[in-house]
Structure formats: structure tokens, C-alpha cells
C-alpha distance (Angstrom), angle and dihedral (degrees) to the residues before:
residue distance angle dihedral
X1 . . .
X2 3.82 . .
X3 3.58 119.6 .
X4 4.10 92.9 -115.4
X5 4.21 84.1 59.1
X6 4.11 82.3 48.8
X7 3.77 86.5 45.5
X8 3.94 96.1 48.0
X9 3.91 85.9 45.4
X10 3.98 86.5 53.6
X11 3.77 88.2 55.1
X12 2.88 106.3 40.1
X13 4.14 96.4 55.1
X14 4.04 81.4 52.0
X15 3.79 101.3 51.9
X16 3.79 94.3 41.4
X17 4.08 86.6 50.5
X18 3.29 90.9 45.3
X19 4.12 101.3 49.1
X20 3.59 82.0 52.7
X21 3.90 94.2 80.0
X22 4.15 84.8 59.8
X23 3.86 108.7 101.8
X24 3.94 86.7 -149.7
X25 3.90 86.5 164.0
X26 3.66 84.5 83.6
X27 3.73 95.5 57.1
X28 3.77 102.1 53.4
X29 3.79 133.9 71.1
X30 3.75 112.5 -104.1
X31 3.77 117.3 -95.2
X32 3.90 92.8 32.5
X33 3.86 98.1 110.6
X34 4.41 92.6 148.0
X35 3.80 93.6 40.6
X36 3.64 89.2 57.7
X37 3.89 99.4 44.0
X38 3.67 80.9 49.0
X39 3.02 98.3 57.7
X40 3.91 89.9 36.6
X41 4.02 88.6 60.0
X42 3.67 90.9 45.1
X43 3.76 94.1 49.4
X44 4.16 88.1 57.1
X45 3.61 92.3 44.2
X46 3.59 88.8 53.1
X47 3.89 92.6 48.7
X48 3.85 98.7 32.4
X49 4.04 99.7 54.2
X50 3.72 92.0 55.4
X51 3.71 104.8 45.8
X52 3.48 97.9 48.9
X53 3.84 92.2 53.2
X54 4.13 88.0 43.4
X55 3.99 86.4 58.9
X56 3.99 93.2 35.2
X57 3.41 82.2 57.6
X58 3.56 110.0 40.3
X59 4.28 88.2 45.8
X60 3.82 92.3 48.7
X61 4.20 81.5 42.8
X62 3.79 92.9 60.4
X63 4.11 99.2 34.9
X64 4.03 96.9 106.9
């Protein structure tokens, strides 16, 4: 396993633990359980692709 899999793996625990502290039952219509996990997978993908390039990056920035 390479260490950018490791890295995405890393993230990936992170983003989903931190989306859990969104009360997104609020901003959905009732009755709309797949639209919001949907939307829940595609707001992690969003946040998950980015960060672990950022720090991929930023760690293969600083390696002298």
C-alpha cells in the first residue's frame, strides 16, 4: 500500500468523523433518507480529495 493510499485512508477517517458533528437532518425534507447520504458522500468527496493532495503536497514540498 503506498503511503498516499495510507494518507487518503488518514483523511478520509477524519472528514467522515468530522461531518458527523453536522445535524444535516435539519437541512433535508423529510422522507429523503438517499438524497441526503448522497449528498453526505458527495460532501466528503468534495472535502477528502483536496486535503489529502494539500498535505501530499506540502510533505513532498518540505522533503529536501
Amino acid at each position: 500500500m503506498s503511503a498516499k493510499a495510507i494518507l487518503y485512508v488518514l483523511v478520509t477517517v477524519l472528514v467522515v468523523w468530522c461531518l458527523e458533528s453536522i445535524n444535516i437532518n435539519q437541512i433535508f425534507k423529510k422522507n429523503r433518507v438517499v438524497q441526503a447520504r448522497v449528498m453526505y458522500l458527495l460532501i466528503a468527496l468534495s472535502i477528502i480529495y483536496p486535503v489529502t493532495n494539500f498535505l501530499w503536497d506540502f510533505f513532498l514540498s518540505t522533503k529536501i
